[in-house]
VMD Tcl script that draws the C-alpha trace (Angstrom):
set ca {
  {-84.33 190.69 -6.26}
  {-83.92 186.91 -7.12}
  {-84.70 187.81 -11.01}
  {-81.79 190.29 -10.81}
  {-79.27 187.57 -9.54}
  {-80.19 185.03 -11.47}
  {-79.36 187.74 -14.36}
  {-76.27 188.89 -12.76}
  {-75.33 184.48 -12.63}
  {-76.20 184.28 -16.10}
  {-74.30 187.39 -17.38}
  {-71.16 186.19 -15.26}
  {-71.31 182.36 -16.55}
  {-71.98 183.41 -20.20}
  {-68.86 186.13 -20.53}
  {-66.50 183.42 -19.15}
  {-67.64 181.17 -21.45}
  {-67.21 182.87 -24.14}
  {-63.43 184.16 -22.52}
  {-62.20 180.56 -21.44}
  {-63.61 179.12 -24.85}
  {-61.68 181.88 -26.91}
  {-58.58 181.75 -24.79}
  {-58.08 178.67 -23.14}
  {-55.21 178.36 -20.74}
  {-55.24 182.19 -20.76}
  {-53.30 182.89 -17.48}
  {-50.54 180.18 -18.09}
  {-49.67 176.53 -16.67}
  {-47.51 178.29 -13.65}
  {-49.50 178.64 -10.30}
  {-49.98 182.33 -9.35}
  {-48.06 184.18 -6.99}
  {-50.65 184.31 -4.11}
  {-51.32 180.57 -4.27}
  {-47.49 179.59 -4.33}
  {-47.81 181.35 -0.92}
  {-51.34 180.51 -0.20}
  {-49.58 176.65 0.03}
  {-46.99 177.85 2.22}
  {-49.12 179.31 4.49}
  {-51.74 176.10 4.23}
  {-48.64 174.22 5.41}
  {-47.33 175.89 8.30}
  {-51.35 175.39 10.13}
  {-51.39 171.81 8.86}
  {-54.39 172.66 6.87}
  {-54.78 170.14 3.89}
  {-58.16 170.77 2.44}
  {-58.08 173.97 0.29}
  {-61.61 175.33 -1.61}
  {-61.28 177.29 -4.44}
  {-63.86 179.91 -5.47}
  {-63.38 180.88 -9.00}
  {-60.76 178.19 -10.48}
  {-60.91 179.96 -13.63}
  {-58.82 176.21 -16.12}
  {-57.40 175.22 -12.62}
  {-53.65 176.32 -12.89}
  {-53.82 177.25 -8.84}
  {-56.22 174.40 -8.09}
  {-54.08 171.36 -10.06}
  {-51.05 173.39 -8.07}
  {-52.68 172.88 -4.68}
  {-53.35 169.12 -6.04}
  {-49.71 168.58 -7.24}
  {-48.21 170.01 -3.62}
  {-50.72 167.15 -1.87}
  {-53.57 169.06 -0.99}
  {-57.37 167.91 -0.94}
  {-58.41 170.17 -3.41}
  {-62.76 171.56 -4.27}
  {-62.70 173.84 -7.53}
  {-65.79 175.58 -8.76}
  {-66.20 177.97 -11.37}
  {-69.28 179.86 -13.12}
  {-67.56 177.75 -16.29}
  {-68.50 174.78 -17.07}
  {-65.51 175.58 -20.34}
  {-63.11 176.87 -17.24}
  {-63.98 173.79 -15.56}
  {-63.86 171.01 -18.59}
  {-60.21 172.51 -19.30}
  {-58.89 171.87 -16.02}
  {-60.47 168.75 -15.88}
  {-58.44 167.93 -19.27}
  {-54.85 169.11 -17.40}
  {-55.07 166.67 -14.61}
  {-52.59 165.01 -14.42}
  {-51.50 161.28 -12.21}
  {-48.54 163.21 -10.88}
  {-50.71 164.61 -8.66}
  {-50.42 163.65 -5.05}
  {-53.45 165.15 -3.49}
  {-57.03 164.73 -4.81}
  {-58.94 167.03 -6.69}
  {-63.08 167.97 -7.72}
  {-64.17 170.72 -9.85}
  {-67.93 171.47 -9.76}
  {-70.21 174.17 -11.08}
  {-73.29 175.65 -11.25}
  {-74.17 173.03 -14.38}
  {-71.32 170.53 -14.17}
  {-69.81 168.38 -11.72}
  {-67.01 166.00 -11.21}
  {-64.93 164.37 -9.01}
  {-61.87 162.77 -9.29}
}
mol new
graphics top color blue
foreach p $ca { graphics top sphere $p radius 0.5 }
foreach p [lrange $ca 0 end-1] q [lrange $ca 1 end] { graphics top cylinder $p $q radius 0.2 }
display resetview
């Protein structure tokens, strides 16, 4: 069972490779829909730490940052990862980390 997950991690992390090294920025500099409301939601509960499973180059994750959220990225990508780790801007007022399962950083 482990083999097979460890094959299923390895298939996953080596397609987006290959997809966020081929197209980087592929979905845009704009946050998506659902975290635009994801925020509004965070806000209204007075939540201000926000995790982010699958940051993809970070467009949500240096959103949540911007709007002054505490902000944990990870990706299978370390590519996905590096290129939201370029876009970071000091604009931002929150804080923001992106780890993976072979790279790590925190801001």
């Amino acid at each position: 069972m482990a083999n097979t997950e460890n094959d299923l991690a390895g298939a996953q992390r080596e397609h987006w490779q290959g997809t966020y090294a081929a197209h980087p920025g592929m979905y845009g500099e704009q946050p998506s829909a659902p975290a635009v409301h994801a925020a509004e939601m965070f806000r209204a509960v007075s939540a201000r730490e926000v995790l982010e499973l699958g940051a993809d180059h970070g467009r949500d994750a240096l959103y949540f940052a911007r709007e002054d959220f505490t902000v944990q990225a990870t990706d299978f990508s370390p590519v996905g990862l590096e290129q939201l780790r370029l876009e970071r801007t000091p604009t931002a007022r929150g804080s923001l980390a992106a780890s993976g399962a072979r790279c790590s950083t925190t801001s």
